[in-house]
Short mmCIF file of the C-alpha atoms (twelve columns), coordinates in Angstrom:
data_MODEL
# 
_entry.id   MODEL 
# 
loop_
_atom_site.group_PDB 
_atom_site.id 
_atom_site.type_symbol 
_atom_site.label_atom_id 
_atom_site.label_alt_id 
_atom_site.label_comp_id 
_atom_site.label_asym_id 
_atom_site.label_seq_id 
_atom_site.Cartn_x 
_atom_site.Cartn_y 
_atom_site.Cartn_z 
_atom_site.pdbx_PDB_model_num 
ATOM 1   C CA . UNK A 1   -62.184 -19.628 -17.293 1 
ATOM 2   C CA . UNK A 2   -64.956 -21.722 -18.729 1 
ATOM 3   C CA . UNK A 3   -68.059 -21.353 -17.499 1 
ATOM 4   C CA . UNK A 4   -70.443 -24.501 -16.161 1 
ATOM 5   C CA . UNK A 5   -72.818 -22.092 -14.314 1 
ATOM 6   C CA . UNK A 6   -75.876 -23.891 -12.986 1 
ATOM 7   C CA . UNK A 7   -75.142 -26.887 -14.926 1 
ATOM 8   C CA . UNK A 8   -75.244 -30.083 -13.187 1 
ATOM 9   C CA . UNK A 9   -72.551 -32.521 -13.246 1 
ATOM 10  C CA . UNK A 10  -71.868 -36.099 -12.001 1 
ATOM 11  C CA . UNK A 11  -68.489 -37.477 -11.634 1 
ATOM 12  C CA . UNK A 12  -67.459 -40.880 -10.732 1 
ATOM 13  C CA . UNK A 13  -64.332 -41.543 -8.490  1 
ATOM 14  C CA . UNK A 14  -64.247 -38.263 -7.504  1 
ATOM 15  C CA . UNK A 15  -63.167 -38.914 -4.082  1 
ATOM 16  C CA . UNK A 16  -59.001 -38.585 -5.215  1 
ATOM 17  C CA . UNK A 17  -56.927 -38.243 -7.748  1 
ATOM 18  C CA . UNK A 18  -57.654 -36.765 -11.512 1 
ATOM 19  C CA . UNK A 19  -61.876 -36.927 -10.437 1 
ATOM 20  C CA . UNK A 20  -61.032 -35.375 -6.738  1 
ATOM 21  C CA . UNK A 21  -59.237 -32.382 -9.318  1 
ATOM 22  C CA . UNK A 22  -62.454 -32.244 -11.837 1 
ATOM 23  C CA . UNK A 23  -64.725 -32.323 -9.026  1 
ATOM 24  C CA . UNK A 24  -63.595 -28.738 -7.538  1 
ATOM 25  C CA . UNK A 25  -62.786 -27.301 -10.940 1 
ATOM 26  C CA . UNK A 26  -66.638 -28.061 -12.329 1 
ATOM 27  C CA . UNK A 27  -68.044 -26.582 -8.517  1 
ATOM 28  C CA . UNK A 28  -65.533 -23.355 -8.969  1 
ATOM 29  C CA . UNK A 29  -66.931 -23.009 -12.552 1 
ATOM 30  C CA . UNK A 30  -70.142 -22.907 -11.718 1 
ATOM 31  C CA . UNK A 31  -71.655 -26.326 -11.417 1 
ATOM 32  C CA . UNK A 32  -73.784 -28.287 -8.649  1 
ATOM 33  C CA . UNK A 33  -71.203 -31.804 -8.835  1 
ATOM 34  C CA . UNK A 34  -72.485 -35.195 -7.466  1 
ATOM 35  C CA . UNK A 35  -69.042 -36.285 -6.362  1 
ATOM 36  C CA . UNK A 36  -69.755 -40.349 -7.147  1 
ATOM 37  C CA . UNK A 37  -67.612 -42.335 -5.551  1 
ATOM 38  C CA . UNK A 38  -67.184 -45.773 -4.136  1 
ATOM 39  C CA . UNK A 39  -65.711 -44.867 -0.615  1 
ATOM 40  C CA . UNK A 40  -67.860 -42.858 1.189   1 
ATOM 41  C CA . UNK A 41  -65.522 -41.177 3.282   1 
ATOM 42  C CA . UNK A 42  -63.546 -39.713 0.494   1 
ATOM 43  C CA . UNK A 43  -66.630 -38.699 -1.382  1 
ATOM 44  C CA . UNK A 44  -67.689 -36.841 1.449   1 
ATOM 45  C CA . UNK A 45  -64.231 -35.059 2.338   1 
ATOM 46  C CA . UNK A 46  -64.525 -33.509 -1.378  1 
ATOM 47  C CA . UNK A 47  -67.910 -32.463 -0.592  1 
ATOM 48  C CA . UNK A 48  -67.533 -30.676 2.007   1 
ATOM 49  C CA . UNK A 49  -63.950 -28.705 0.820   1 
ATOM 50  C CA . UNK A 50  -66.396 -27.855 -2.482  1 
ATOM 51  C CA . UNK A 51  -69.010 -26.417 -0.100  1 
ATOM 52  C CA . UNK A 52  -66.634 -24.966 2.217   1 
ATOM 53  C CA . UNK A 53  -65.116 -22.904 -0.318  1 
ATOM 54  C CA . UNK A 54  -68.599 -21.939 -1.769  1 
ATOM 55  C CA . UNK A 55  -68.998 -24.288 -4.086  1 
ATOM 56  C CA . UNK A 56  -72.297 -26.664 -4.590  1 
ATOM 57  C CA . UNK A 57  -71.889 -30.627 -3.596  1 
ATOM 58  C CA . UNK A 58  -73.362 -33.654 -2.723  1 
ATOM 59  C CA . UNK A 59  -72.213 -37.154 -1.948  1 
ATOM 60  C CA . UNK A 60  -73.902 -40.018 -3.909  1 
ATOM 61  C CA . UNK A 61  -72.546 -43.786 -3.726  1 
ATOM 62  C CA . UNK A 62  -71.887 -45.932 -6.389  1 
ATOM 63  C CA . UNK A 63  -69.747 -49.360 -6.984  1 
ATOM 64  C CA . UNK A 64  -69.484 -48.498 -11.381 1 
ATOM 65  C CA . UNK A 65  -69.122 -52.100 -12.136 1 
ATOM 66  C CA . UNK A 66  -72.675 -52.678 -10.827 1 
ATOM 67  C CA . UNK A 67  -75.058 -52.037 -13.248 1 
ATOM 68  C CA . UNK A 68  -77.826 -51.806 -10.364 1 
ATOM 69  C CA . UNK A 69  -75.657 -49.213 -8.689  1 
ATOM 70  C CA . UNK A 70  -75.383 -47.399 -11.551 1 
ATOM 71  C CA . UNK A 71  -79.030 -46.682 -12.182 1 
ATOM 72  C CA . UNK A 72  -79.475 -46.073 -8.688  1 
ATOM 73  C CA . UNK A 73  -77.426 -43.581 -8.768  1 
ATOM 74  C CA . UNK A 74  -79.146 -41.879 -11.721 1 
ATOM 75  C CA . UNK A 75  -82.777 -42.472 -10.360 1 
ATOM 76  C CA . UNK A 76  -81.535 -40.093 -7.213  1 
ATOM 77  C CA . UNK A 77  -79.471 -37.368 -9.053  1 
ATOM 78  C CA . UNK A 78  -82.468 -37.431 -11.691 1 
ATOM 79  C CA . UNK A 79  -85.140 -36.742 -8.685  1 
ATOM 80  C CA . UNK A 80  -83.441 -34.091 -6.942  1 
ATOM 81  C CA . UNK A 81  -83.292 -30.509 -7.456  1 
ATOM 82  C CA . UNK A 82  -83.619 -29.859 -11.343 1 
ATOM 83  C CA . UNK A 83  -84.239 -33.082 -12.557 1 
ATOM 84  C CA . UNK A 84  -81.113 -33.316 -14.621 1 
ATOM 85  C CA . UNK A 85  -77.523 -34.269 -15.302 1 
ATOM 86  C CA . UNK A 86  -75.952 -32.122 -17.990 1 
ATOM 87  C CA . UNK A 87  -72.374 -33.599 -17.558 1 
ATOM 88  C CA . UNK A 88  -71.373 -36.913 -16.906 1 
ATOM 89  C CA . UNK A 89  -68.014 -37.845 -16.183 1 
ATOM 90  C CA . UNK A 90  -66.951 -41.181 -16.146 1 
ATOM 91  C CA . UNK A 91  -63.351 -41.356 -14.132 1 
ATOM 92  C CA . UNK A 92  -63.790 -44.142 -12.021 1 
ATOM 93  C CA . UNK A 93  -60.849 -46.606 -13.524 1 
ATOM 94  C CA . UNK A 94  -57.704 -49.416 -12.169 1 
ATOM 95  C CA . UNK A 95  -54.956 -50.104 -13.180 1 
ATOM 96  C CA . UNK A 96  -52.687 -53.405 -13.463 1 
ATOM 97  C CA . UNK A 97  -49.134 -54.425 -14.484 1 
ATOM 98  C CA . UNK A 98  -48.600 -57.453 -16.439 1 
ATOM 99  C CA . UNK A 99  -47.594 -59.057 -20.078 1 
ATOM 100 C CA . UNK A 100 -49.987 -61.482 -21.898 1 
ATOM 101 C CA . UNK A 101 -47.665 -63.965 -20.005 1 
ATOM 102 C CA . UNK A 102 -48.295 -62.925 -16.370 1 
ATOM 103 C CA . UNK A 103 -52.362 -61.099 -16.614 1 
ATOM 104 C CA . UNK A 104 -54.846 -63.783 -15.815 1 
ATOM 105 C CA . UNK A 105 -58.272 -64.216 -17.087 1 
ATOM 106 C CA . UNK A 106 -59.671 -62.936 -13.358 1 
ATOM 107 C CA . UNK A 107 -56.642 -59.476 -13.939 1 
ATOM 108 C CA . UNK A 108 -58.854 -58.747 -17.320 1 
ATOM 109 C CA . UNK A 109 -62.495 -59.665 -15.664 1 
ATOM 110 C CA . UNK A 110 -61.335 -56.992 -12.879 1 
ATOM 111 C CA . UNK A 111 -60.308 -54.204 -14.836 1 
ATOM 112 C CA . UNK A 112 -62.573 -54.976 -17.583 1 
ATOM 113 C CA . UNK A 113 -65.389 -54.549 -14.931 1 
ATOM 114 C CA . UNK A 114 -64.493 -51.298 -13.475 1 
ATOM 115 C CA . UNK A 115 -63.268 -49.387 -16.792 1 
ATOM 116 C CA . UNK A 116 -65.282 -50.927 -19.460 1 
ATOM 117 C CA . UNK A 117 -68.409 -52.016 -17.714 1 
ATOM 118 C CA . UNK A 118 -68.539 -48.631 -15.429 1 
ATOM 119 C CA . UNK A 119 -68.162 -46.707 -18.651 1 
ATOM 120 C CA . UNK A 120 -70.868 -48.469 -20.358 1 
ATOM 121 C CA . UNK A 121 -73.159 -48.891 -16.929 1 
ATOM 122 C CA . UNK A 122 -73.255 -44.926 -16.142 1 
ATOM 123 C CA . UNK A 123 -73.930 -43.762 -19.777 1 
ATOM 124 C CA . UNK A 124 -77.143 -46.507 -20.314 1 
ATOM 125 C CA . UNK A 125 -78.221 -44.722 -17.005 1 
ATOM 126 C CA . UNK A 126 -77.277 -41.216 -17.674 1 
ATOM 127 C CA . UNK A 127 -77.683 -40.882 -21.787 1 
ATOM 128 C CA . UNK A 128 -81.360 -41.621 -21.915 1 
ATOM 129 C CA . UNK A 129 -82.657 -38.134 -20.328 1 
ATOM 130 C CA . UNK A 130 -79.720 -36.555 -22.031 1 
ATOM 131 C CA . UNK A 131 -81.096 -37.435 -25.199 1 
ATOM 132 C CA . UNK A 132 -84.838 -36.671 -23.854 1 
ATOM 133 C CA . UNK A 133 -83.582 -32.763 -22.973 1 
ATOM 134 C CA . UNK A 134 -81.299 -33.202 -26.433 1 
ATOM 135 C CA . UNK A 135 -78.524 -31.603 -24.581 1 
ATOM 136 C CA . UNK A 136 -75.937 -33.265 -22.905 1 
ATOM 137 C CA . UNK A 137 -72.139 -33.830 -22.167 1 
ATOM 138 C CA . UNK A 138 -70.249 -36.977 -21.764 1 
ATOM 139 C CA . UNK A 139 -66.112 -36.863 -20.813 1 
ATOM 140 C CA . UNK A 140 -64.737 -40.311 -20.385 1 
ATOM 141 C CA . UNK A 141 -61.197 -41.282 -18.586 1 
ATOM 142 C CA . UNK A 142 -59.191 -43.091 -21.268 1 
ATOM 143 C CA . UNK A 143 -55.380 -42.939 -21.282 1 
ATOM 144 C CA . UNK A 144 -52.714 -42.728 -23.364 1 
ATOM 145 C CA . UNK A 145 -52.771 -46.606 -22.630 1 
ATOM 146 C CA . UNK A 146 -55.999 -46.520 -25.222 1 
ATOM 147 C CA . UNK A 147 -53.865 -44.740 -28.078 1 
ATOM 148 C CA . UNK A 148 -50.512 -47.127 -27.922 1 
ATOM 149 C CA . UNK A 149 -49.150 -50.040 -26.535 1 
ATOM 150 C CA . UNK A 150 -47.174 -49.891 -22.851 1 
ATOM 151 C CA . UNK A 151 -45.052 -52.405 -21.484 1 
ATOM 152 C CA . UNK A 152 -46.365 -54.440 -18.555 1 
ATOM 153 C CA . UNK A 153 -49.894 -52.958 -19.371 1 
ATOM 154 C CA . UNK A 154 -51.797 -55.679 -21.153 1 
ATOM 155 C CA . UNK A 155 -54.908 -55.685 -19.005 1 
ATOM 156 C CA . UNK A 156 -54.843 -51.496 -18.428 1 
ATOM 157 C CA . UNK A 157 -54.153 -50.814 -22.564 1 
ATOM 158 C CA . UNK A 158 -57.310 -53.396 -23.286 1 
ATOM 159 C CA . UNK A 159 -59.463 -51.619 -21.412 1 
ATOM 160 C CA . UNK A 160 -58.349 -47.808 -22.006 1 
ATOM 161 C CA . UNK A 161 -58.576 -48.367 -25.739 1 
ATOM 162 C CA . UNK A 162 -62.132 -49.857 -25.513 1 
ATOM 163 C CA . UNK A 163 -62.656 -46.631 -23.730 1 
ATOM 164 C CA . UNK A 164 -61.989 -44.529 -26.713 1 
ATOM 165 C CA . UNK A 165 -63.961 -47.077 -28.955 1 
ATOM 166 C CA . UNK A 166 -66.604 -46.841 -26.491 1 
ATOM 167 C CA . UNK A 167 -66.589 -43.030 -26.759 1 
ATOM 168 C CA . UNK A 168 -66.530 -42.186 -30.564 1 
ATOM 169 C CA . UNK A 169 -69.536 -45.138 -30.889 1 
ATOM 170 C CA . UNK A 170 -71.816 -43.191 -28.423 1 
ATOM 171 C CA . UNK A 171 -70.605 -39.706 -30.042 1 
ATOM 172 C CA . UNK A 172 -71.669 -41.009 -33.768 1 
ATOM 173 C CA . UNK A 173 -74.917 -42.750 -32.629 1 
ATOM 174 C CA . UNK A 174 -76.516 -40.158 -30.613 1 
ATOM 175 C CA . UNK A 175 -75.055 -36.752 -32.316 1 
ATOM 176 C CA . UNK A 176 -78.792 -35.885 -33.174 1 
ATOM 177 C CA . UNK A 177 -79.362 -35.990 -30.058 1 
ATOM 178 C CA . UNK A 178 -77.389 -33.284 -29.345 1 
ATOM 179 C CA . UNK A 179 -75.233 -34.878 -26.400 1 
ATOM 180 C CA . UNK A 180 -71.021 -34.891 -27.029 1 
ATOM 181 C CA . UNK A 181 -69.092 -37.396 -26.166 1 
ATOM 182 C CA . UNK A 182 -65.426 -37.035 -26.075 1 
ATOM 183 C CA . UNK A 183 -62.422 -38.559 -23.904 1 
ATOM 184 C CA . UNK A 184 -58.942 -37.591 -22.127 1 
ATOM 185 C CA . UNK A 185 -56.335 -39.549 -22.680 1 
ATOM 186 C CA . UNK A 186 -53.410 -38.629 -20.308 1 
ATOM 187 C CA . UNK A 187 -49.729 -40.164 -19.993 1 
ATOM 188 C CA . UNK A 188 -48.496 -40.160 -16.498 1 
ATOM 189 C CA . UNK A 189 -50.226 -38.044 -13.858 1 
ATOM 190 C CA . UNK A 190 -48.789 -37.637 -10.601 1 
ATOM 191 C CA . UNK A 191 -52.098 -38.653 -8.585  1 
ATOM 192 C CA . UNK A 192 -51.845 -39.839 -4.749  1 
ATOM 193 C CA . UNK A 193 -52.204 -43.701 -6.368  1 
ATOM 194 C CA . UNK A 194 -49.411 -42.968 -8.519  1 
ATOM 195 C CA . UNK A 195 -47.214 -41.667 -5.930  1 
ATOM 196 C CA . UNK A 196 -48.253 -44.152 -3.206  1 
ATOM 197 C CA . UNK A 197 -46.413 -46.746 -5.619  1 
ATOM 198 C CA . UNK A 198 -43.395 -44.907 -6.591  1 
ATOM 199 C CA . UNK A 199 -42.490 -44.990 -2.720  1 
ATOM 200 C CA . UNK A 200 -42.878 -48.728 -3.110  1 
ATOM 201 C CA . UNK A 201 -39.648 -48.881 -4.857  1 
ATOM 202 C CA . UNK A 202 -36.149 -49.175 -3.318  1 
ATOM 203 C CA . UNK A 203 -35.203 -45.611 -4.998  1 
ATOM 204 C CA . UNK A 204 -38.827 -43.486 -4.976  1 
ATOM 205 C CA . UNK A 205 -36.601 -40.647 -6.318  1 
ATOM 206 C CA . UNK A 206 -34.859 -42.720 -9.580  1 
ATOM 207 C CA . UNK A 207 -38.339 -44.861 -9.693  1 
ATOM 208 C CA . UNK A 208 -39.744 -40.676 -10.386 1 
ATOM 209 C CA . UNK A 209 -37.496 -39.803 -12.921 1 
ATOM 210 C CA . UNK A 210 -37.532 -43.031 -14.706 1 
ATOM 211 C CA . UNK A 211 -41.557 -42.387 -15.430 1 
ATOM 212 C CA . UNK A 212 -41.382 -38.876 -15.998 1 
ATOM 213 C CA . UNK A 213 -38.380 -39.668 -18.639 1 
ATOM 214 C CA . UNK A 214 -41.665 -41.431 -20.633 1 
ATOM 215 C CA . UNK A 215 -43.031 -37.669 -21.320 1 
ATOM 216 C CA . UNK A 216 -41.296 -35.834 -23.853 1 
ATOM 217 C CA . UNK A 217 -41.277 -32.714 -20.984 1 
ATOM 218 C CA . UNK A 218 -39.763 -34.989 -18.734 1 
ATOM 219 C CA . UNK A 219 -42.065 -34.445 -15.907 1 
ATOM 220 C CA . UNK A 220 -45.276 -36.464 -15.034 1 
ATOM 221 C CA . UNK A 221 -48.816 -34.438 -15.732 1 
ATOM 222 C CA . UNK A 222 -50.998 -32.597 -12.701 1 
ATOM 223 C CA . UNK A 223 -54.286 -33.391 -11.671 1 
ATOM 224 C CA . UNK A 224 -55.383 -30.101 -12.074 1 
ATOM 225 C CA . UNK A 225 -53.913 -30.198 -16.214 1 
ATOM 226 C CA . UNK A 226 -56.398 -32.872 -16.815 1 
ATOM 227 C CA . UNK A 227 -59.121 -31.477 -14.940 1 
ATOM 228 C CA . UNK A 228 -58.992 -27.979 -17.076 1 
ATOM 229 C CA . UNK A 229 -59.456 -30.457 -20.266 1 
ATOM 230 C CA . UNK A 230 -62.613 -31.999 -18.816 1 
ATOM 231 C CA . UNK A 231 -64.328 -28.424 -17.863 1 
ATOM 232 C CA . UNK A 232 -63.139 -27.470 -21.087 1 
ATOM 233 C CA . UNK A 233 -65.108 -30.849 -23.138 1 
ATOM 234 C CA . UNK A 234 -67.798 -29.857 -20.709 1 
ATOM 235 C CA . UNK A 235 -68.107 -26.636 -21.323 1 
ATOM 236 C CA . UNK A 236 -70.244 -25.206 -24.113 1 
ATOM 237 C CA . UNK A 237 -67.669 -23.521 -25.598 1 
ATOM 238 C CA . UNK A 238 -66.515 -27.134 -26.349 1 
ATOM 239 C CA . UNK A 239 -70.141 -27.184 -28.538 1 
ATOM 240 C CA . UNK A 240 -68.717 -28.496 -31.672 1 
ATOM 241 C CA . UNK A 241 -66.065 -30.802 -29.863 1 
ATOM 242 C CA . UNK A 242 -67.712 -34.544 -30.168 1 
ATOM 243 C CA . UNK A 243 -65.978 -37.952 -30.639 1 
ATOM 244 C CA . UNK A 244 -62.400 -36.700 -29.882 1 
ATOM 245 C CA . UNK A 245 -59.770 -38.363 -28.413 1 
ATOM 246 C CA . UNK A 246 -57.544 -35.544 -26.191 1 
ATOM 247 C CA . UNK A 247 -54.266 -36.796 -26.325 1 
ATOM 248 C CA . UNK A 248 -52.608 -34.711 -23.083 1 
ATOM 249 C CA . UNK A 249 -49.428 -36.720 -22.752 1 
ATOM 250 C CA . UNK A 250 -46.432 -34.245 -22.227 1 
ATOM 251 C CA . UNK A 251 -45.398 -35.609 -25.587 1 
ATOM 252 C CA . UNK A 252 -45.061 -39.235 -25.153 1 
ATOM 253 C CA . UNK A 253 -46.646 -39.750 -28.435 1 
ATOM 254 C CA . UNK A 254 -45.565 -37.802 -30.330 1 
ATOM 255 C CA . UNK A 255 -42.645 -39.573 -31.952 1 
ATOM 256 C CA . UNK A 256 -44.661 -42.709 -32.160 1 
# 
């Protein structure tokens, strides 16, 4: 396993899903994880499963499409303890399906907000002592979505690929820095969100198959699968990984 030992890590929208997943695999490897997330009583149900399986944890809140949020978060991870963030994950995203027809200019404000914005909010408050220790990792949330196109995705693909531009910018300006910057982009995960809509349909079973027919293994990714790729970009054996793109899809891109 890769090792984060006494490395300290913040993740945002940790309290479910593919951040929930990263948050216990960074505290099993070693790490103390500030488990950022917008609802406080999912923020704090991962901190205390971290902690009660020996793990190190604490709660901080923060809305990512508030700047002022943002840097209060880093003000109070930056004054505890050590004094430092050595991994920042930025995971906090939304989604939205629509065409160019049907996505309104208030659809691409909101998503814009959360994935763009929250990307760009947490690194201005994170990157500058990063760059002070010259040390550093940064793993941002993109998605396949920011590689190609998807149908009924306008808003989602707009934001995910400004995600990846957004990454290999920040991994070119600040390389002498010594922080690394990289990015996951997954296909279909099966998170709680993801499944909480497929039982919206009138078959959940067909509505199942019929996304995990996307991936060239037929099946939708795991939590956990995306998870091991952030400790690994985390990780220093990841030390000469910066301004990458991870492309963990089941093969939906490949024959694009």
């Amino acid at each position: 396993m890769f090792k984060l030992t006494d490395k300290v890590a913040v993740v945002t929208g940790a309290g479910s899903g593919i951040g929930e997943m990263i948050a216990y695999r960074f505290a099993e490897a070693g790490a103390l994880v500030y488990v950022a997330e917008m609802k406080p009583e999912s923020g704090q149900a991962v901190v205390e499963k971290i902690k009660s399986q020996g793990g190190r944890a604490e709660y901080v809140e923060v809305d990512v499409a508030s700047e002022s949020s943002c840097q209060a978060v880093a003000r109070e991870v930056l004054s505890k303890g050590d004094k430092r963030c050595d991994i920042l994950v930025n995971n906090a995203g939304i989604g939205h399906v629509g065409t160019v027809l049907t996505t309104t200019g208030e659809d691409l404000d909101r998503l814009y907000n959360v994935n763009v914005k929250g990307v760009l909010y947490m690194t201005q408050a994170f990157l500058p002592s990063m760059i002070e220790r010259q040390a550093g990792a940064i793993v941002n949330l993109a998605s396949i979505g920011g590689i190609i196109g998807i149908r009924d995705r306008l808003a989602y693909c707009a934001t995910k690929f400004a995600v990846v531009g957004i990454t290999k910018c920040v991994a070119l300006d600040h390389a002498d820095s010594k922080v690394r910057v990289n990015c996951i982009c997954p296909g279909r995960v099966e998170t709680p969100f993801v499944q909480a809509r497929i039982q919206e349909y009138p078959d959940p079973k067909q509505a199942y198959e019929d996304m995990a027919s996307t991936q060239a293994l037929k099946r939708m990714g795991r939590p956990e699968e995306i998870a091991a790729a952030a400790l690994y970009l985390a990780s220093d054996e990841a030390a000469f990984v910066t301004g990458s793109a991870l492309i963990i899809d089941g093969g939906w891109s490949a024959g694009k």
